[in-house]
DOSENU-58322 format. One record per atom (N, C-alpha, C): chain; z, x, y; atom name. Coordinates in nm, 3 decimals, m for minus. Layout:
<pts>
<ch: A	w: Z	u: X	v: Y	at: CA>
...
</pts>
This chain:
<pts>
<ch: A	w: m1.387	u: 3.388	v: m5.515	at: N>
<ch: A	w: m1.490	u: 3.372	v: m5.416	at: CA>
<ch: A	w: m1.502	u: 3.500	v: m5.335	at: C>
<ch: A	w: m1.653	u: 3.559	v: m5.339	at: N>
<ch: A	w: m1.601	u: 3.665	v: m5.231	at: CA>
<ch: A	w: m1.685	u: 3.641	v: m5.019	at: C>
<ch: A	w: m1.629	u: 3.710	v: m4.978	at: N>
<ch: A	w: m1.644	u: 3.701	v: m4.823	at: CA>
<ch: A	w: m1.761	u: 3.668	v: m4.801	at: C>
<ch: A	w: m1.863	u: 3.759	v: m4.869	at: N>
<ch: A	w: m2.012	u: 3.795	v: m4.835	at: CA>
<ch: A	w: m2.081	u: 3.584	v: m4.890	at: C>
<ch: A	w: m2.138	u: 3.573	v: m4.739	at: N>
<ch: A	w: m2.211	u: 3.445	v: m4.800	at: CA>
<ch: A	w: m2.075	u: 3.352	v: m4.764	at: C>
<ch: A	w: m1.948	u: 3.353	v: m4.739	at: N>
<ch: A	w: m1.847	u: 3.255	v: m4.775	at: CA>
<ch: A	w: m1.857	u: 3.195	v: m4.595	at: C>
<ch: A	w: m1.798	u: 3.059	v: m4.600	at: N>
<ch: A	w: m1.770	u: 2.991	v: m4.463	at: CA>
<ch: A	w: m1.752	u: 3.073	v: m4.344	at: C>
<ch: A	w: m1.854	u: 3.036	v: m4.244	at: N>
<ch: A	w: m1.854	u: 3.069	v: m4.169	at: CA>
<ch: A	w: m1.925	u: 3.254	v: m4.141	at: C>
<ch: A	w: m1.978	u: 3.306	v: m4.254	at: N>
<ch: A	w: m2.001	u: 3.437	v: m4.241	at: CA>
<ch: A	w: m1.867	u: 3.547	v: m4.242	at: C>
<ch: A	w: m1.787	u: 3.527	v: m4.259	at: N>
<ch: A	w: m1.678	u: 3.603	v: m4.256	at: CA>
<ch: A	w: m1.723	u: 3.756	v: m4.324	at: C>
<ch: A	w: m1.685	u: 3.886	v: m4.261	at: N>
<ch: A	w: m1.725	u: 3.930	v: m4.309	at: CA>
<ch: A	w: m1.559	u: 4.038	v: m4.335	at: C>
<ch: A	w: m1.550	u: 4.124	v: m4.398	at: N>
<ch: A	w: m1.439	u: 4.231	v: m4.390	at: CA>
<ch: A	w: m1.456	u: 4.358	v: m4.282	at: C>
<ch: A	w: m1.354	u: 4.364	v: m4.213	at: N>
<ch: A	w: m1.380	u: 4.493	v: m4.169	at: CA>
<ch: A	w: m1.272	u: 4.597	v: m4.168	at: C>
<ch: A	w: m1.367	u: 4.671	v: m4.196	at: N>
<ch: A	w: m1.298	u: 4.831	v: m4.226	at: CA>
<ch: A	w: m1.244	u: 4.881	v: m4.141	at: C>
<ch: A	w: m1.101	u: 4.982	v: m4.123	at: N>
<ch: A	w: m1.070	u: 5.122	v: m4.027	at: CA>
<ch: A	w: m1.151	u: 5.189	v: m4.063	at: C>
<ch: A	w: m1.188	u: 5.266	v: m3.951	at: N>
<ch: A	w: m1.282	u: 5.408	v: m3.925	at: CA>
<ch: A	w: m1.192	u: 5.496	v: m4.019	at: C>
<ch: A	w: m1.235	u: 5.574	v: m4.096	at: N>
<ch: A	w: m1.155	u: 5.685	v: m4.163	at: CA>
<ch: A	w: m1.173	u: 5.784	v: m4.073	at: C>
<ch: A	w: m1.076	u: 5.885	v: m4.061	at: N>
<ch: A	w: m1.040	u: 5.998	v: m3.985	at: CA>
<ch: A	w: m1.126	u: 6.120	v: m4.038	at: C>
<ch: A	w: m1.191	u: 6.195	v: m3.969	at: N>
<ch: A	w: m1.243	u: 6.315	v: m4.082	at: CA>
<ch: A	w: m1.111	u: 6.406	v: m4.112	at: C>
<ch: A	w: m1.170	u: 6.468	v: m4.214	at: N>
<ch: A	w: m1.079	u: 6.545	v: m4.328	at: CA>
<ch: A	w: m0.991	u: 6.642	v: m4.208	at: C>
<ch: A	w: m0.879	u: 6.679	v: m4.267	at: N>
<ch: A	w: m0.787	u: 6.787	v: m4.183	at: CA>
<ch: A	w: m0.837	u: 6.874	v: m4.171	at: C>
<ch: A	w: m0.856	u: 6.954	v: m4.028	at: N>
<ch: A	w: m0.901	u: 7.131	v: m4.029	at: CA>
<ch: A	w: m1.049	u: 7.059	v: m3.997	at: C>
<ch: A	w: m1.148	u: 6.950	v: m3.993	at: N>
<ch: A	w: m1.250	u: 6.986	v: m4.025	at: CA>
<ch: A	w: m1.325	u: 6.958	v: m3.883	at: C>
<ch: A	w: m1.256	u: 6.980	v: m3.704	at: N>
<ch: A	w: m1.326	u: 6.994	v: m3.604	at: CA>
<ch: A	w: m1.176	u: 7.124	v: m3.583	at: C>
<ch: A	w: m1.225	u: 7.234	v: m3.532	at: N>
<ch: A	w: m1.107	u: 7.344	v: m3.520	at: CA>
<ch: A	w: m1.063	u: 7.275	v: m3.354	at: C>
<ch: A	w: m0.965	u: 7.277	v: m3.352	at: N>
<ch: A	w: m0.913	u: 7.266	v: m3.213	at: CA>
<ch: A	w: m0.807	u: 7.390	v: m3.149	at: C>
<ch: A	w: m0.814	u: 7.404	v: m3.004	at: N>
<ch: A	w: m0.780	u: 7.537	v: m2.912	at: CA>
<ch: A	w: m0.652	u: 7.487	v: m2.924	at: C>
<ch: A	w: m0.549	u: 7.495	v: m2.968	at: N>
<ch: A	w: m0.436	u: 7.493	v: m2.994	at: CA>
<ch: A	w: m0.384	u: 7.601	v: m2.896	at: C>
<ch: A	w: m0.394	u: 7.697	v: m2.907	at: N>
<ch: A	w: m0.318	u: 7.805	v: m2.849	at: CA>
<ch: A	w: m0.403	u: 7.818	v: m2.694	at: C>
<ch: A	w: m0.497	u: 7.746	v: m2.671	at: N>
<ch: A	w: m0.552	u: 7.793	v: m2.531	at: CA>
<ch: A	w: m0.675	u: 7.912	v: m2.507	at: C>
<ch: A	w: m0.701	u: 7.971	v: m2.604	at: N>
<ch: A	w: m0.801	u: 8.080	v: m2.632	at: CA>
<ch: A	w: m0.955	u: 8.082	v: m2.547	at: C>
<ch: A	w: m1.007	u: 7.941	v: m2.548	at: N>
<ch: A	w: m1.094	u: 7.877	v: m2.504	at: CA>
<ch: A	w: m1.080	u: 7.814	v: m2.380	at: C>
<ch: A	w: m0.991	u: 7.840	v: m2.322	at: N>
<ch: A	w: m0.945	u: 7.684	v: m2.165	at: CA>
<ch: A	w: m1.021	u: 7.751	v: m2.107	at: C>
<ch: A	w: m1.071	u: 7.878	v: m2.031	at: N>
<ch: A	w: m1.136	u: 7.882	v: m1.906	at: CA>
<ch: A	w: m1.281	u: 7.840	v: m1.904	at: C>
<ch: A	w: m1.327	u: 7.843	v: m2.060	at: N>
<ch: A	w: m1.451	u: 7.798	v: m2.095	at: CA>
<ch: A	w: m1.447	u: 7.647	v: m2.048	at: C>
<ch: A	w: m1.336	u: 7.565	v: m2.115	at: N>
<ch: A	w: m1.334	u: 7.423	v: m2.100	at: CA>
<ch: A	w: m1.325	u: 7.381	v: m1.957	at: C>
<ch: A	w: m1.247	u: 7.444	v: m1.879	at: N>
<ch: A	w: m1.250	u: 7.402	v: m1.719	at: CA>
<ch: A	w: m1.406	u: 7.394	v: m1.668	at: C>
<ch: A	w: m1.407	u: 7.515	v: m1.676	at: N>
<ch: A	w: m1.560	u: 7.538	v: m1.639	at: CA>
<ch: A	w: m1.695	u: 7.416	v: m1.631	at: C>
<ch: A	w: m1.646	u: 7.403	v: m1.788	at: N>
<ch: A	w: m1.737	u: 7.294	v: m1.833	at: CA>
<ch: A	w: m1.722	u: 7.140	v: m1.770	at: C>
<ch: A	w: m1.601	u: 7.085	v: m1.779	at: N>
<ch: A	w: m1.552	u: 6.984	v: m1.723	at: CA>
<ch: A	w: m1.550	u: 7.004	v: m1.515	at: C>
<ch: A	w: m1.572	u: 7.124	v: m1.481	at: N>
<ch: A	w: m1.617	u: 7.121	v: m1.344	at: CA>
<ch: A	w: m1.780	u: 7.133	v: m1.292	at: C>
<ch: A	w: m1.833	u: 7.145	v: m1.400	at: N>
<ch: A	w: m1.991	u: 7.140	v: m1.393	at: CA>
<ch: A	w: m2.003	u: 6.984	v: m1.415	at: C>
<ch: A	w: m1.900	u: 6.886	v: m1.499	at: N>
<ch: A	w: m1.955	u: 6.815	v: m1.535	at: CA>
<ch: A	w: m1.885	u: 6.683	v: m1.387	at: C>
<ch: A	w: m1.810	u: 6.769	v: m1.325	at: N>
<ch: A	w: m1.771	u: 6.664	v: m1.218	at: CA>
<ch: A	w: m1.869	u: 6.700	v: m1.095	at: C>
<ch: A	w: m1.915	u: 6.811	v: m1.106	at: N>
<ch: A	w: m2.027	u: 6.863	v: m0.992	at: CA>
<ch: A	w: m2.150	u: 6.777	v: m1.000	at: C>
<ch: A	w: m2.194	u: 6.749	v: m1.129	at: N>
<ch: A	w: m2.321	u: 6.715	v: m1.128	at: CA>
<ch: A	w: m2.310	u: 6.579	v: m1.214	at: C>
<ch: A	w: m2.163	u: 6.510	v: m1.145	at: N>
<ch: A	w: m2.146	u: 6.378	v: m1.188	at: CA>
<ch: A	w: m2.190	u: 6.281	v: m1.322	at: C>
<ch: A	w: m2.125	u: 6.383	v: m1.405	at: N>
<ch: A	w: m2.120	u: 6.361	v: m1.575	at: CA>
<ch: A	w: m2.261	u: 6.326	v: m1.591	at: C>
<ch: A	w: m2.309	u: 6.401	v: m1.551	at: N>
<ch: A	w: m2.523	u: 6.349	v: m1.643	at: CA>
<ch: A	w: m2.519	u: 6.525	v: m1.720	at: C>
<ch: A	w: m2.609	u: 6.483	v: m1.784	at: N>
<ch: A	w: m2.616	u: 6.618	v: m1.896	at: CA>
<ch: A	w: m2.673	u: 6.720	v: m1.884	at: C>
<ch: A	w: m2.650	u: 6.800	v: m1.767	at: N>
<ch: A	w: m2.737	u: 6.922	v: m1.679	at: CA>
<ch: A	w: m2.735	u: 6.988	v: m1.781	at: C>
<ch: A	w: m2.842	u: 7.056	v: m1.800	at: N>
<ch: A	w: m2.882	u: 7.223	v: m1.904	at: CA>
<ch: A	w: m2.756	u: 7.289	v: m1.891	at: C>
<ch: A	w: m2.704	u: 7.338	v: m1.738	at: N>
<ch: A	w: m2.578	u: 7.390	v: m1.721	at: CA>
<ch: A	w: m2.504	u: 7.390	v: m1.812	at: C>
<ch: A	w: m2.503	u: 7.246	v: m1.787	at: N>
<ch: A	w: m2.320	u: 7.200	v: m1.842	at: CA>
<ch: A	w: m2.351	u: 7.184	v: m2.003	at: C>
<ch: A	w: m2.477	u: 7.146	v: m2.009	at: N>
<ch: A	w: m2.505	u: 7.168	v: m2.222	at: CA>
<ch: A	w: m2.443	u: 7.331	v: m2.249	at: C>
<ch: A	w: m2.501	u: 7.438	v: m2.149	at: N>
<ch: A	w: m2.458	u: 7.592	v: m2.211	at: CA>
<ch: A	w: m2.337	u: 7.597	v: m2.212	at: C>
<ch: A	w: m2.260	u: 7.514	v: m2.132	at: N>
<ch: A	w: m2.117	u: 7.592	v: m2.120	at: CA>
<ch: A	w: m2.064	u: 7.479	v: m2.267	at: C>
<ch: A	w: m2.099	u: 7.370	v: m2.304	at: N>
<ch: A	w: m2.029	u: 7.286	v: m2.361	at: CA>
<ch: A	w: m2.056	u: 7.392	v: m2.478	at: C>
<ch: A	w: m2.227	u: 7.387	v: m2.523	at: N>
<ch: A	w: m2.221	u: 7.500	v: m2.623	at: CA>
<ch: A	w: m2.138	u: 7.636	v: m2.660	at: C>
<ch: A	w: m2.114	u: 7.728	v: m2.545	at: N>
<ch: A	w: m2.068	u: 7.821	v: m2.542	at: CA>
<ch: A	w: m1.879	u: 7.781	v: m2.604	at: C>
<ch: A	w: m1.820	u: 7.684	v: m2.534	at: N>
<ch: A	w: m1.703	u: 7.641	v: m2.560	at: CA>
<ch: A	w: m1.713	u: 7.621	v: m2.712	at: C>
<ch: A	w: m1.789	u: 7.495	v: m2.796	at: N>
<ch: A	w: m1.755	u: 7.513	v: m2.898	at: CA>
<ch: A	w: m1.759	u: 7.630	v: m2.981	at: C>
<ch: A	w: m1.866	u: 7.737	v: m2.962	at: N>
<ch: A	w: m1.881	u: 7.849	v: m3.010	at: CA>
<ch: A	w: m1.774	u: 7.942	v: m3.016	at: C>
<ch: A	w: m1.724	u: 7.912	v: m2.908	at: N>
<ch: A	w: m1.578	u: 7.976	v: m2.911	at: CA>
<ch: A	w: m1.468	u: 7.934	v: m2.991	at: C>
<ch: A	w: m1.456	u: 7.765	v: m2.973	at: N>
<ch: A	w: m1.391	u: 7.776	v: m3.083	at: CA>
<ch: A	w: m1.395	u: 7.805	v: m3.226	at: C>
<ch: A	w: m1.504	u: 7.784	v: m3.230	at: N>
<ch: A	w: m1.542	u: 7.771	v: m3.351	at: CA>
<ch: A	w: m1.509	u: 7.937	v: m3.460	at: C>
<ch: A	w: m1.521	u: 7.997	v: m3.358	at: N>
<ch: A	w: m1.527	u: 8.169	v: m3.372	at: CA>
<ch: A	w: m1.386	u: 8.204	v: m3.389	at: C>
<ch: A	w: m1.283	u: 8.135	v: m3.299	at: N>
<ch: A	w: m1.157	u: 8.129	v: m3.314	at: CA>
<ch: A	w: m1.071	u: 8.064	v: m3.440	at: C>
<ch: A	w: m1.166	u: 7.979	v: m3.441	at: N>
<ch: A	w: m1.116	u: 7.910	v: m3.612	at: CA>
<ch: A	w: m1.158	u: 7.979	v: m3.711	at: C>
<ch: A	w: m1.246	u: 8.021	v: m3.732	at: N>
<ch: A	w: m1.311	u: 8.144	v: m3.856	at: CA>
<ch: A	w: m1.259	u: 8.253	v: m3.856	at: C>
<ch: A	w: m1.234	u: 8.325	v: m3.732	at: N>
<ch: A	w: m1.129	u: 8.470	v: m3.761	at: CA>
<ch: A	w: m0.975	u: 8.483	v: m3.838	at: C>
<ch: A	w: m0.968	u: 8.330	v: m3.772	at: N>
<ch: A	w: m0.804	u: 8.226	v: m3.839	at: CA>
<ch: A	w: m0.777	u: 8.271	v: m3.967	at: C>
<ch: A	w: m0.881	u: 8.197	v: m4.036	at: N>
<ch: A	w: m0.869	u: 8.157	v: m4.135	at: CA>
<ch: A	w: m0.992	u: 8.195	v: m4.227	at: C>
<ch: A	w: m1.005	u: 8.359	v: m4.172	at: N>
<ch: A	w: m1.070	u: 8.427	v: m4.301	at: CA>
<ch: A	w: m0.957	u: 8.532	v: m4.374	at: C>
</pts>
């Protein structure tokens, strides 16, 4: 018998799978923190709503990391 259609609607549910290893780079070593403060103090200034501001600095942060992970690991 399977679930789908069976008593009561029962249905299966899945764990979220994790994305693949390596595949969001993270600041491990700190390279990026003054960017991240920054960002997280724009975002307590202007009480977590999504100011242009605080989009450039969020942008700018990942860019950084991101730049930091590619020099890595070319």
């Amino acid at each position: 018998m399977s679930a789908f259609g069976g008593p009561g609607g029962r249905q299966k549910i899945q764990k979220p799978i994790p994305p693949e290893r390596g595949s969001f780079p993270l600041d491990h070593d700190g390279e990026c923190k003054d960017i991240m403060t920054s960002y997280l103090r724009c975002l307590r200034s202007h009480r977590g709503t999504n100011d242009p501001e605080c989009r450039m600095l969020s942008k700018s942060y990942l860019q950084c990391r991101m730049d930091r992970y590619v020099s890595v690991y070319i």
